[in-house]
N, C-alpha and C positions, 0 to 999 in steps of 0.2 A: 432536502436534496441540494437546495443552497451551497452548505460549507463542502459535501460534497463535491459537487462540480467546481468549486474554486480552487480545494486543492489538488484537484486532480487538473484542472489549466494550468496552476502554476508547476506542478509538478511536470508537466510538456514543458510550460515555457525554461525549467531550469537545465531539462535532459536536451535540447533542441542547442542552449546555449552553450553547454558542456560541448555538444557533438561538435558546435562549430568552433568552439575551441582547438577539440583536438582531431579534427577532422583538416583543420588549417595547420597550415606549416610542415613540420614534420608527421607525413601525415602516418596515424595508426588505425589501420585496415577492422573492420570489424569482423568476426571471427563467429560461424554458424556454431561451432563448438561450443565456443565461451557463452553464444547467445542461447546453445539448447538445454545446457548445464546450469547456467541462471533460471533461466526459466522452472528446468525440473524442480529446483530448491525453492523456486515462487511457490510452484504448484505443493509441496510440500508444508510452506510455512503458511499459505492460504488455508488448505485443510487442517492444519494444526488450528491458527486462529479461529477457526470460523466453529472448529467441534468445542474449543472453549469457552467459544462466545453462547452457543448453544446450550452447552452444558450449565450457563449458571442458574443453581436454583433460587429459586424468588420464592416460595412456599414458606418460607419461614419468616420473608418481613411483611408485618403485620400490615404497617401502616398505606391504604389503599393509593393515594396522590404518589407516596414514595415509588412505590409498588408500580404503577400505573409511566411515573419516569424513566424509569430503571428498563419495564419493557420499552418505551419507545426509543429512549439510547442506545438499546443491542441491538434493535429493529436496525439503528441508522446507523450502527457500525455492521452489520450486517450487509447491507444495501452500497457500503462504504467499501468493504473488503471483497465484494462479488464484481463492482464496477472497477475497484483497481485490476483484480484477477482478469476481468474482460479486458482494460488496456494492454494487460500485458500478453492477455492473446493474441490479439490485434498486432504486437510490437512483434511477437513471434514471426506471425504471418507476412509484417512488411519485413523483415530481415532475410527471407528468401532470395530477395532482389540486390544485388550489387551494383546497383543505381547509387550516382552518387551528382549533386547539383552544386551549380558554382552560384556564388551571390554575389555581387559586386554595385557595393556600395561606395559614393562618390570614390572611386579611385582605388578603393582596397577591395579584393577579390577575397570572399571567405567561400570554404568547400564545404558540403555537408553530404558527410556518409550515409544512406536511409540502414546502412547494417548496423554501425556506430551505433548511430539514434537509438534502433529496437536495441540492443543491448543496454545502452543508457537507462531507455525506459524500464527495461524489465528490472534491472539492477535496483534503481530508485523503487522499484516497486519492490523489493525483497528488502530495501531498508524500511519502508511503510507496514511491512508486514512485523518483522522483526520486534521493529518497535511496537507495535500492535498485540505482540505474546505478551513481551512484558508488563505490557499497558493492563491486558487481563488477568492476568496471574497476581498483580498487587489491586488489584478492583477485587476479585475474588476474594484475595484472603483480607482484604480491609470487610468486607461485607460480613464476610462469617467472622472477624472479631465483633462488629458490631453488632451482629446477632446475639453473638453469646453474651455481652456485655446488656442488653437489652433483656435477655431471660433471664440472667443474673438479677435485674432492677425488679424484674416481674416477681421472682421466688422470696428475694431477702428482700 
């Protein structure tokens, strides 16, 4: 649960510094629209990943320790893709608010959007996902080369 919750800390801490990037200066408003339509395509690439992470079959690799890792890695990208899913719920629910806070450090005043932020968040979180399809679809088809390549050794 470890690399978990680290990168999902630094994933805040990166969306938090974005926000106060562009929440400073010329400032750009955050937008329930942009934030509800982010979201819907989260909620989308969540269930995409999450039904391929499910889907992979393991009945064909023999080896038990192999077998035995394989489940606990989908376990923990499973556990991985449900907690980011929940932040970005969470980022839904705070973007309701058009709360917006000033920071002012020694002398320089920086703004932060909480609508800004939840679209940050959820955003950052449809690239984690994204990245995440791809992640499984070449885990997939490396495994079933490997399979074949292993019955292969078995028969000849």
């Amino acid at each position: 649960m470890k690399p978990i919750v680290r990168r999902l800390v630094g994933q805040m801490v990166i969306a938090v510094i974005l926000a106060l990037l562009l929440s400073s200066g010329p400032s750009i408003p955050g937008s329930s629209s942009v934030t509800g339509a982010l979201y819907t395509v989260v909620g989308v690439a969540s269930s995409l990943s999450i039904s391929m992470a499910i889907s992979i079959d393991l009945k064909e690799v023999r080896e038990p320790r192999y077998r035995s890792k394989l489940k606990k890695d989908i376990r923990t990208l499973l556990d991985s893709l449900v907690c980011d899913f929940s932040i970005a719920s969470f980022a839904l629910l705070a973007s309701i608010t058009n709360k917006s806070f000033t920071i002012t450090f020694s002398g320089i005043s920086l703004s932060l959007s909480i609508s800004l932020l939840s679209s940050i968040i959820i955003a950052l979180s449809l690239v984690y996902n994204l990245r995440n399809i791809y992640a499984i679809y070449k885990f997939k088809a490396d495994l079933e080369e490997r399979i074949i390549r292993e019955e292969e050794r078995r028969k000849g």
